[in-house]
DOVEX-358763 format. One record per residue (C-alpha): x, y, z. Coordinates in steps of 0.02 Angstrom, whole numbers, plus 50000, padded with zeros to 5 digits. Layout:
N
XYZ...
REM end
This chain:
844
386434613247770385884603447617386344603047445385744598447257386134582947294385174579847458383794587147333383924574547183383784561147342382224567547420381484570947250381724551747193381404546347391379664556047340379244547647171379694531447234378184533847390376804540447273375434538347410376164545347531376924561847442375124563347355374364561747533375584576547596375644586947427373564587147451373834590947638375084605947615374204612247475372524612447571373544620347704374504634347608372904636447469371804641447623373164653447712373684659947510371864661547473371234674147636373044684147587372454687447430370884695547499371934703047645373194712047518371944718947410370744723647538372004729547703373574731747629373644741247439373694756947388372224763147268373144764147087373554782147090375004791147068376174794147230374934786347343375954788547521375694808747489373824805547497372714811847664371034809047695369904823547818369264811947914369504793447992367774785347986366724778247854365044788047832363764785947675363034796147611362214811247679362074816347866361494834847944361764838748109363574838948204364924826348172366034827948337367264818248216367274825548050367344811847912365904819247764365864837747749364524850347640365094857347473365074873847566366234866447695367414857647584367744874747474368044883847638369104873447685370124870447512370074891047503371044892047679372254877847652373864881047563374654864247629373604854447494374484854447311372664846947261371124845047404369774836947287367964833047371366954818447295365314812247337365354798547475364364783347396363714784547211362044790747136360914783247005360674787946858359594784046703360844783546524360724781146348361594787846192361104803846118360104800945945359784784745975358224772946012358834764946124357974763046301358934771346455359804758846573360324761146756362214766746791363064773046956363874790446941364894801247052364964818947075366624826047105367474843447101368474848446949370344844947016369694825547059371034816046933372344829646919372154827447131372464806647095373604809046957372554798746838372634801246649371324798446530371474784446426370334794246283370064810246277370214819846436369684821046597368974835046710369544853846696369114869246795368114874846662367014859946681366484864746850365814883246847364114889546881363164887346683364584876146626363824862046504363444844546604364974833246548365554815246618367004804546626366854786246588367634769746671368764760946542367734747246630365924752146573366644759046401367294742046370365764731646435364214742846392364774750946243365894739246151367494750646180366594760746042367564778745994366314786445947365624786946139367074798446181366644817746159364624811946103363344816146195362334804246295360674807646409360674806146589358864807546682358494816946521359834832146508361144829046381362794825846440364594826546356365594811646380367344818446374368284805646412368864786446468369834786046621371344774946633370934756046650371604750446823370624767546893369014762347002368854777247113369264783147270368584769147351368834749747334366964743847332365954733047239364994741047072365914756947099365424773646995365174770646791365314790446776366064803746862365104821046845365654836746896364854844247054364274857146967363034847946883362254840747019360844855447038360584851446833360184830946881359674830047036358324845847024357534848747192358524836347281359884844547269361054846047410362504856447323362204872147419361464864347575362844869747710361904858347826362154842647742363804834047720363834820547596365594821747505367294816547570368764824347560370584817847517372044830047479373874828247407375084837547535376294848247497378324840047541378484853547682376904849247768376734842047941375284831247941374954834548150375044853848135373794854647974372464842348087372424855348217372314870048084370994860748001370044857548169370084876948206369404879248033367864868448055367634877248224367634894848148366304890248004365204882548124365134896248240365094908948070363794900447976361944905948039361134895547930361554878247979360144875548102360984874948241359584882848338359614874048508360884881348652361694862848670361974859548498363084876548492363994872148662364544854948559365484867148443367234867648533367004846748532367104844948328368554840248247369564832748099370704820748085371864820547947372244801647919373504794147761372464790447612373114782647475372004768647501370574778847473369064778747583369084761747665367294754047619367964735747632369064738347758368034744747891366734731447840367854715247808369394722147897368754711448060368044697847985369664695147858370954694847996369954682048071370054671447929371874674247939371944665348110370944652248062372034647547906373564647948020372854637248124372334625347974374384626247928374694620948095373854605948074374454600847918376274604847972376094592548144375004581548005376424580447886377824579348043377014564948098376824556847925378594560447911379084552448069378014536648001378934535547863380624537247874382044519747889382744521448050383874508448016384464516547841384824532147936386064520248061386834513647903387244532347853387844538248010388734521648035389514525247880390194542647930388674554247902388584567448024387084574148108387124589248005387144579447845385624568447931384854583747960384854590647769384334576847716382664577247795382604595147757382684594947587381154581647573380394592847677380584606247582380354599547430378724592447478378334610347531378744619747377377754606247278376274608147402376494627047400376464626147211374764616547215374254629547350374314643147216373124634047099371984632347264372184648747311371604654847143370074645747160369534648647334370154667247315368684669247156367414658347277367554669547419367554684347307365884678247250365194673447415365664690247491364914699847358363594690747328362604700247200363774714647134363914714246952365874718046971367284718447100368834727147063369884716047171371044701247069370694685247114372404677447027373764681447140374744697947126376834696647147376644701247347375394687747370376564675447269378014680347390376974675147509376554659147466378454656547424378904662747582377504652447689378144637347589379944637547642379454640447820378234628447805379424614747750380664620647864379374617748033378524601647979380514593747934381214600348068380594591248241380754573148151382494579048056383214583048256382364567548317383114555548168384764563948194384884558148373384904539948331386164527348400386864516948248387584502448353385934503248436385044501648271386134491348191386134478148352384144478748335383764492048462382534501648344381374502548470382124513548593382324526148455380464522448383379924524548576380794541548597379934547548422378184540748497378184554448609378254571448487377064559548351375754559148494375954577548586375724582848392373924574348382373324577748550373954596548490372994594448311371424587948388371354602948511371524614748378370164606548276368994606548429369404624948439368794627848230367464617348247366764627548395366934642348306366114637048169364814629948256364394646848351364574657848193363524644148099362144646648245362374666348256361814665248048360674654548075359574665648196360344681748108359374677047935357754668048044357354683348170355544691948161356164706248054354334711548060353964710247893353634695647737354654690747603353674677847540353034685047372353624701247384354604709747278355444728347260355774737247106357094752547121356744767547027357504784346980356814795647089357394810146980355964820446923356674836646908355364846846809353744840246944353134851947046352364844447216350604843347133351044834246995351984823147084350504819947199349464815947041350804802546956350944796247112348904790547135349304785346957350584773046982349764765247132348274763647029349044755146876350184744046990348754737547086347764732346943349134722246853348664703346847349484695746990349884707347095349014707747257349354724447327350724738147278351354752747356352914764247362354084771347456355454781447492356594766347523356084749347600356624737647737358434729847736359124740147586360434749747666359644766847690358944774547844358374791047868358434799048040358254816648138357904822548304355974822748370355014832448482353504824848557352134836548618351974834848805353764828448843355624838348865356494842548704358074835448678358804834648511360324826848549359714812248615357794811148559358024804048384357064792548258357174783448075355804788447963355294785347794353764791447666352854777847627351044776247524349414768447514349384750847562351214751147617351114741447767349694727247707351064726447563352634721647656351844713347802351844723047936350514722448079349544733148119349444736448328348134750248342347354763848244347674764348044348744763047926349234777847781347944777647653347234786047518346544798647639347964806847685348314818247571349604836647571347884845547626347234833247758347804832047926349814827147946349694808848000351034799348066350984777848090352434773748228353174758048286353384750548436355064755948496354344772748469352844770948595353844762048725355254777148712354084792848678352244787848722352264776048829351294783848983349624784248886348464777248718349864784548607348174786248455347834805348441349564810348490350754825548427352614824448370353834832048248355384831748147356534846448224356264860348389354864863148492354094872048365353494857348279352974847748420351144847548322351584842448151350824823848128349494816548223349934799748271348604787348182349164772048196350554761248279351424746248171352284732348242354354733248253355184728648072357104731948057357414742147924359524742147939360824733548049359984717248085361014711748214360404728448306358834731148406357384740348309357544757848320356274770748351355294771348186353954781948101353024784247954352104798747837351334800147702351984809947544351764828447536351424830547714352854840647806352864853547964353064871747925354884877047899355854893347889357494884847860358094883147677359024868547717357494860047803356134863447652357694855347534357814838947655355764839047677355724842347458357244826247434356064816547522354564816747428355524808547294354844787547294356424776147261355644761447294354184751147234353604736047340352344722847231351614708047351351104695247198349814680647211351164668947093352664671247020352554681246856353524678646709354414694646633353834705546787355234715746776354884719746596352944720546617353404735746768354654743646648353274745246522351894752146647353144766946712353894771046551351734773646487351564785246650353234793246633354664790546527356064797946662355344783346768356584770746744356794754046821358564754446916358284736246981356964721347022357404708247164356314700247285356344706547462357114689347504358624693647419358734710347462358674702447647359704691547597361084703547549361374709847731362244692047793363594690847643365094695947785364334683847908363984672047785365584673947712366384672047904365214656047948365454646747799367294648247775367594646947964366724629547929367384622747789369024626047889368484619548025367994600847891369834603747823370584605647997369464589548063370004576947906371874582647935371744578748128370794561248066372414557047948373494560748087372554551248230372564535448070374404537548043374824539048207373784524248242374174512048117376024517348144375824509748326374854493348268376304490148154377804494648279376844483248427376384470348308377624458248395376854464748558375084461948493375464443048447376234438848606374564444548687373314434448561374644418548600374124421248798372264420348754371884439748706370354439348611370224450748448368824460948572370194466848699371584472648539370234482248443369804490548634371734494248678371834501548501370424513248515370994517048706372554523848649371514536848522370364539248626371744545448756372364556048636370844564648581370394567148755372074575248809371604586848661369954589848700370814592748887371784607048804370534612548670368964616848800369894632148870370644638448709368814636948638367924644848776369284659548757368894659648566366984661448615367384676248703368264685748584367054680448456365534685348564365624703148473365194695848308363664684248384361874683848373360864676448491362174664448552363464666448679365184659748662365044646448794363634639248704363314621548774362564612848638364024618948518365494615748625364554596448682364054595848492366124598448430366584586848581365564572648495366014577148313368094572648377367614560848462366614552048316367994556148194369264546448314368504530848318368154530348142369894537648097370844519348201369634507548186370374502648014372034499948117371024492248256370304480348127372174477048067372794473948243371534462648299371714451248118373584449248160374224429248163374774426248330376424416048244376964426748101376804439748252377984430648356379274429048211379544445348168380734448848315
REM end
């Protein structure tokens, strides 16, 4: 339809307008940047493979995302035991490779063998043997995992990440086949795995080391869950074989899980209904060459949001840059054209090609925008994580894309005034008649703001409720104080302690961290509030039916002064102190939620509960009760809660209970609550734990704010983008209301002089200005209230504490266009109503 010469024509038609094709260049590339930017995110996080070798002949066992250990029955399988997983891989011959891998990572202390130097914090990864051979990953030194490597007595050796070879170690040789020391047993680093390999799943700070599973008993020592056929905490993704049907393996795999269940007699299954849920488990085998999907299950919602609100930002630069168009173009140099022979087609390609042009420029400058916002969500998402192995500079799909979106996006925003322009009447034009044509491109110029100021009521709406739902996310009663407090992470991993000596570093840690200038009050614990852990089994309360299925609480082991330390209140009773000791009598503090569902018929002080069957209905004594404090999922109501001491556990017959009840007694967390802020705290606690224990290293210090903090990066990701969209999409609507505006001033300037000549006061031309923008806006706003109360509604899932009909937001959005009106034609007002009444009259 056009040609390189309709292209040289637009291009020099550009240059010689430099205001106006810098105004649409920055419009389009505001408008493709956004859309290219949440694509880039999209692609990496929804769409690509891991980088593996033949990724589409990947499967996952299991469809849900799970982290990191869970007991009990699944229904859906998704995280299976080690005893599980080598049944299964055993009785499977449809698998080429079925390689299980821990879900999550564990930490662990490192530092060179030989060396001085003190051990830092890493994140390994236990996996079975076949794990790269499985991925088809090579090393990039050395070698990776063998067979060999994972036998019973086999020595403890690691693969590295090319990543933390490069940034740790200074890509030093030497590393590869030397020994290094993780939580003090030497380990042989065989090899670097090949750059571009992160793991099986795309998450921020994945694993620095992958260890064989069979040296998990050697560093994790009594917490070992290895041989625990009652805990799952690895997943599972196989390679299948070209013959396999993936449907007819899910239901082979399903009667497997059955069959071990009802086999196995020592998974704990004790209670009648848990073994009647038996026929109810199941796998499902799901494609997996996109690993386990960690970002997708948590951004997946949140990113194809952001997807419809960038379209809807394109939409309004598009109608934006149509109506700019319209402005602009010489009606009565397209009649000379078509006067001179042009034909509408040729008309047509003309505009086109500006319009594309224009595009591809903007689409260029999009890129570069892209880029940019691409690394600032990144950063905002992740807020924290030392690395993300996700590209921020755009990959060749996502530059298709923008290509692609850039084309179409010329081809929309040149088309309506291309078909309009085409349509005009050259004697008409020629014989002065421009206004009929003018009149009949009035109409499109105006439905196009009316539609741009509806959409950007729509954003702003939505931003305004996601804004709110933050806003009363982060400010809730979480039932505890950040103010002051800080937590220090710790390896737990203290595999030569026996219980008693444990007991006794334990009094000496709490003594040493409560004496250090400063510090107000210290405790420990085996994880604290907000950090992404939660603990949980089935209860039975003395006095009341057992039902495990249903009758469930969080718990945690916390020490001495735990509560005074993070601020919790105190309701009734006491709080865990140094009284309670492994000889005294098991005490238990519980929270409110736990009362109102469990003992809430009388003084719940003197009380009897415990963790599994009836049997252990008399375990802890409840002492004291604790107001509600969320420990997980803020945007979720507090859970039934309690807390013991260390040491203290019911009496178990179970192997796999005494293993959970021994895992627990290791502390992970420290929790300081300091009078000022200290300089070089973190350095001043490394030095106090290294003098009780050297294998007590500091994994991480951050104040309880941020650690708080760290649970709204999605919906402050959502909120703040959905806002700044929401600016973008308001300024474009103001430019188009302006243009569209000062466009009318100028084509009824002839008008607006015949009414000052017939006594029209500058008053009653600033009021018919604003009238006509106000009409507009209002029309939009007409349209907009019922798309935005529709967008509440499907947003109401992802709010806090706000519904999606929110009056103050929706009123609050109303005001905002309305404001952004006036100001956006008063400067044409201003221009009308300064217009000589006899130059006016002349120009006709």
């Amino acid at each position: 339809m056009f040609t390189w010469r309709d292209t040289r024509l637009a291009v020099r038609s550009l240059l010689n307008a430099p205001s106006f094709t810098a105004l649409v260049l920055v419009t389009l590339a505001l408008g493709i940047g956004a859309n290219t930017a949440v694509f880039t995110l999209v692609d990496a996080v929804l769409f690509k493979s891991l980088p593996v070798r033949r990724p589409a002949e990947l499967y996952r066992l299991g469809e849900r995302n799970t982290c990191c250990v869970i007991g009990g029955l699944q229904n859906s399988y998704s995280i299976f035991s080690y005893p599980l997983y080598k049944y299964i891989q055993q009785q499977t011959s449809e698998f080429s490779e079925l390689a299980g891998f821990q879900a999550g990572t564990t930490s662990i202390t490192a530092r060179l063998a030989g060396g001085s130097d003190v051990a830092l914090p890493f994140s390994g990864k236990f996996v079975s043997e076949n794990y790269f051979t499985m991925f088809g990953v090579r090393a990039f030194a050395g070698r990776v995992l063998e067979t060999a490597d994972d036998r019973p007595g086999a020595p403890p050796i690691a693969v590295m990440s090319y990543r933390t070879w490069r940034d740790r170690f200074g890509a030093n040789p030497a590393v590869v086949g030397g020994a290094m020391i993780f939580n003090g047993f030497s380990v042989m680093i065989a090899g670097i795995a090949d750059p571009g390999f992160f793991g099986d799943t795309l998450r921020p700070d994945p694993a620095d080391f992958w260890i064989p599973l069979g040296a998990e008993p050697v560093l994790r020592g009594k917490a070992s869950l290895l041989s625990d056929p009652s805990q799952s905490w690895l997943d599972v993704i196989g390679r299948l074989q070209p013959s396999a049907k993936p449907a007819q393996i899910q239901v082979r795999l399903t009667s497997l899980l059955q069959q071990w269940l009802s086999d196995r007699q020592d998974l704990g299954l004790q209670e009648t209904s848990e073994k009647e849920r038996i026929p109810q488990q199941h796998i499902v085998l799901s494609p997996g060459g996109s690993g386990i999907s960690a970002l997708s299950a948590v951004y997946g919602d949140g990113l194809r949001m952001l997807s419809a609100i960038s379209a809807l930002v394109l939409i309004i630069a598009c109608a934006n840059v149509a109506n700019l168009l319209l402005a602009r173009v010489n009606q009565f140099q397209i009649s000379i054209r078509a006067a001179l022979g042009a034909t509408r087609v040729r008309l047509i390609g003309q505009t086109l090609s500006e319009g594309i042009v224009l595009a591809l420029a903007g689409g260029a400058l999009g890129i570069v925008v892209a880029y940019g916002g691409a690394r600032a969500i990144l950063l905002l998402a992740f807020r924290g994580a030392k690395f993300i192995p996700i590209e921020a500079s755009p990959s060749p799909v996502v530059l298709g894309f923008a290509l692609v979106l850039s084309l179409l996006t010329g081809i929309v925003f040149s088309a309506a005034p291309a078909l309009i322009l085409s349509k005009t009447n050259p004697i008409d034009s020629l014989r002065g008649g421009s206004r009929f044509t003018a009149d009949r491109a009035a109409m499109p110029r105006n439905a196009m703001v009316v539609t741009q100021a509806a959409l950007a009521f729509v954003m702003l709406v939505a931003a305004g409720l996601l804004t709110v739902s933050l806003w009363r996310l982060e400010h809730q009663s979480f039932g505890f104080q950040t103010d002051g407090r800080v937590v220090v992470k710790i390896n737990p991993s203290l595999t030569d302690y026996t219980d008693e000596r444990l007991a006794g570093l334990y009094r000496q840690l709490h003594e040493r961290l409560n004496n250090l200038p400063g510090v107000r009050s210290a405790s420990f614990s085996l994880y604290s509030p907000m950090e992404g852990d939660n603990w949980q089994s089935g209860v039975s309360v003395e006095g009341r039916p057992i039902d495990l299925r249903n009758d469930s609480a969080s718990w945690d082991r916390v020490g001495p002064r735990y509560f005074e330390t993070i601020g919790t209140q105190l309701i009734a009773g006491r709080t865990i102190d140094d009284r309670d000791t492994p000889v005294s009598t098991h005490a238990a503090v519980v929270n409110e939620a736990f009362v109102q569902k469990y003992l809430s018929s009388s003084d719940p002080i003197g009380k009897h509960f415990g963790l599994g069957d009836r049997n252990h209905t008399g375990d802890f004594e409840v002492v004291g009760v604790v107001s509600n404090a969320k420990y997980s999922q803020p945007d979720r109501d507090v859970w039934p809660f309690f807390f013991i001491p260390y040491f203290q556990s019911g009496h178990y017959d179970q192997e796999q209970d005494l293993r959970v009840m021994r895992r627990s007694n290791y502390v992970q967390s420290l929790e300081l609550r300091l009078a000022s802020r200290l300089e070089n705290l973190e350095q001043t606690v490394r030095e106090v734990l290294s003098q009780i224990d050297p294998n007590l290293t500091v994994m991480s210090v951050v104040s309880l704010d941020e650690q708080l903090s760290g649970n709204f990066n999605q919906q402050r990701l959502i909120a703040r983008l959905t806002s700044l969209y929401g600016v973008i999409a308001l300024l474009l609507a103001g430019i188009g209301l302006y243009g569209v505006a000062a466009y009318g001033v100028k084509r009824r300037t002839a008008e607006i002089g015949v009414r000052m000549a017939l006594g029209a006061d500058r008053g009653r031309v600033v009021g018919m200005v604003l009238r006509g923008a106000l009409l507009q806006v209002t029309a939009g706003l007409g349209i907009g209230i019922p798309a935005a109360l529709a967008a509440g509604r499907l947003l109401s899932a992802k709010l806090f504490g706000v519904t999606g009909h929110d009056v103050i937001v929706l009123g609050s959005s109303a005001l905002v266009i309305i404001i952004a009106a006036v100001l956006a034609a008063i400067v044409p007002a201003a221009r009308a109503a300064s217009i000589d009444p006899m130059k006016a009259l002349r120009i006709e």
